[in-house]
N, C-alpha and C positions, 0 to 999 in steps of 0.2 A: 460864513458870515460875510456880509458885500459891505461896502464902506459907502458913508456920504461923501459926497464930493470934498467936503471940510479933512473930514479923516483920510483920503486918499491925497489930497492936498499935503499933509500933514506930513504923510504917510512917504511924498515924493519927493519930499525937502530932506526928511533921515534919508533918505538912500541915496540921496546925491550931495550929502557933507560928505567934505572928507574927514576922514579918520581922527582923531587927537594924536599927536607924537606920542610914543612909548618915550620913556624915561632913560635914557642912552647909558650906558656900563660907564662906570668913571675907570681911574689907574687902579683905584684901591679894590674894587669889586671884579676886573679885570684879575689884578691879581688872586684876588680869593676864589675864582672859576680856575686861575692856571695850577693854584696849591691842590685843589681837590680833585684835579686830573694827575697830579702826581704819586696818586698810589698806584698808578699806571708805571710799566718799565721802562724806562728809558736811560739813555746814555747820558753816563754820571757828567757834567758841567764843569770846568771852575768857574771862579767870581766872572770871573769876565766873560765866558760864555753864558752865563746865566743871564747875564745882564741882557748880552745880545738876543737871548733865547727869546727873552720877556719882552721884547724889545720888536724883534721879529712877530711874534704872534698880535704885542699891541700894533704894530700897523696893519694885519691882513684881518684879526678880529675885532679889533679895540672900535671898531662903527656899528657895531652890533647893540639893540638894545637890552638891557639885561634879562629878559626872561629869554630870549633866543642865546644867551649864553649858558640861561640855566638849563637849555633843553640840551644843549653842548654838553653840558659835563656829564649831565644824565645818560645822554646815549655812550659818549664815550668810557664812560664808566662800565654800563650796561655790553657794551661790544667791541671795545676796543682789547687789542691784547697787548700792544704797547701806547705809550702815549702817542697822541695823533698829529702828525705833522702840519705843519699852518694849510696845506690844501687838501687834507683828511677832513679839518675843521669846517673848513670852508664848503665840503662835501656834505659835512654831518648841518652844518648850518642851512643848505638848503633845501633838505626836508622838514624846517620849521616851518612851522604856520600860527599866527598869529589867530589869538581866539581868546578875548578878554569880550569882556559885555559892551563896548565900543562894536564890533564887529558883529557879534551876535545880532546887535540890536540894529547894526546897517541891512546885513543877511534876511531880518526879518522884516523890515520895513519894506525893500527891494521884492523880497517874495510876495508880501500882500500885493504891492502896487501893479506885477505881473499877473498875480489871480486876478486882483480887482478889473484890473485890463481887458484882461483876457473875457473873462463874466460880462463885461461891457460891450465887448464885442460881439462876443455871442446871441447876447439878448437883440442888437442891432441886425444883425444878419436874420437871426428866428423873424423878428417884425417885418424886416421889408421880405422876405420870402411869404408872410402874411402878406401883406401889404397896407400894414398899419403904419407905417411913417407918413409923418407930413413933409411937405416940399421944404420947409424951413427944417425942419429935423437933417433932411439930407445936405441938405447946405450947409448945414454944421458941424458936417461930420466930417474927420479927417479923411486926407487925400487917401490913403491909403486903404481905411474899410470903404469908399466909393471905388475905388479900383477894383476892389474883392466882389464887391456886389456886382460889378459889372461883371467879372469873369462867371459870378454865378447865376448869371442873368436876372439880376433883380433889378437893375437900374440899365439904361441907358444911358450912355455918353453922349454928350453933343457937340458940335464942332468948336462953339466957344468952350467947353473946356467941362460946361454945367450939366450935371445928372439930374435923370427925372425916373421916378418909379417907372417898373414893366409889370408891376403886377398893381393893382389899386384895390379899392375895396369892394368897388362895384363889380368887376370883373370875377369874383373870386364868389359870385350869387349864382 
């Protein structure tokens, strides 16, 4: 399906916002990711090591937003055979990938705008290889597909700078 100029417009603005912030882990959710890694084995704590422990992992994870904590606990639950040390975490935390309908809906807007592109170009190249372009057509087209037409010998370059069909329509009788 090809887009009208409105829709791919539309279409170039979603793929060039950025993202919304994720919702950042607070102390409290922090700690309910580190309880639930604790059916994991680890070396027993006192009070004060605890504290540190908790303490330790909120500075190397506690900037994580909470679903990349929830994928933390999941994997380490899932593969870990003792609880995971703050650079274990930080291991398991950069196989996350974020993938909420924010990003979905960047991914697909950026994919149309690249077909839509790409369709656009194409059909430019087919016509001047006709040589159904007008001189104003090619003057409006970006530097880039005149560059292309010139490598495919569809246009000429000129010394100031401006391209002109090599193929026309009379010629091609």
């Amino acid at each position: 399906m090809r887009l009208s100029n409105d829709q791919l417009a539309a279409a170039m603005v979603v793929a060039a916002a950025p993202l919304p912030a994720l919702e950042m882990a607070d102390e409290v959710f922090l700690a309910q990711i580190l309880r639930m890694m604790d059916g994991l084995p680890r070396r027993a704590d006192d009070s004060v090591g605890g504290k540190l422990r908790h303490r330790a992992y909120e500075l190397v994870i506690g900037r994580y937003p909470r679903q990349a904590l929830e994928f933390l606990a999941t994997e380490a639950l899932h593969g870990c055979k003792f609880y995971p040390s703050t650079s274990e975490c930080v291991e398991i935390l950069k196989r996350w990938r974020r993938d909420d309908d924010a990003v979905r809906s960047k991914l697909a807007a950026s994919t149309a705008v690249r077909h839509e592109q790409q369709a656009r170009f194409d059909d430019a190249m087919t016509r001047l290889a006709a040589g159904e372009v007008s001189q104003a057509e090619i003057d409006a087209m970006p530097e880039r597909w005149k560059s292309v037409g010139e490598t495919r010998a569809y246009l000429w370059r000129h010394e100031d700078g401006s391209y002109t069909a090599r193929i026309r329509p009379e010629e091609m009788l």
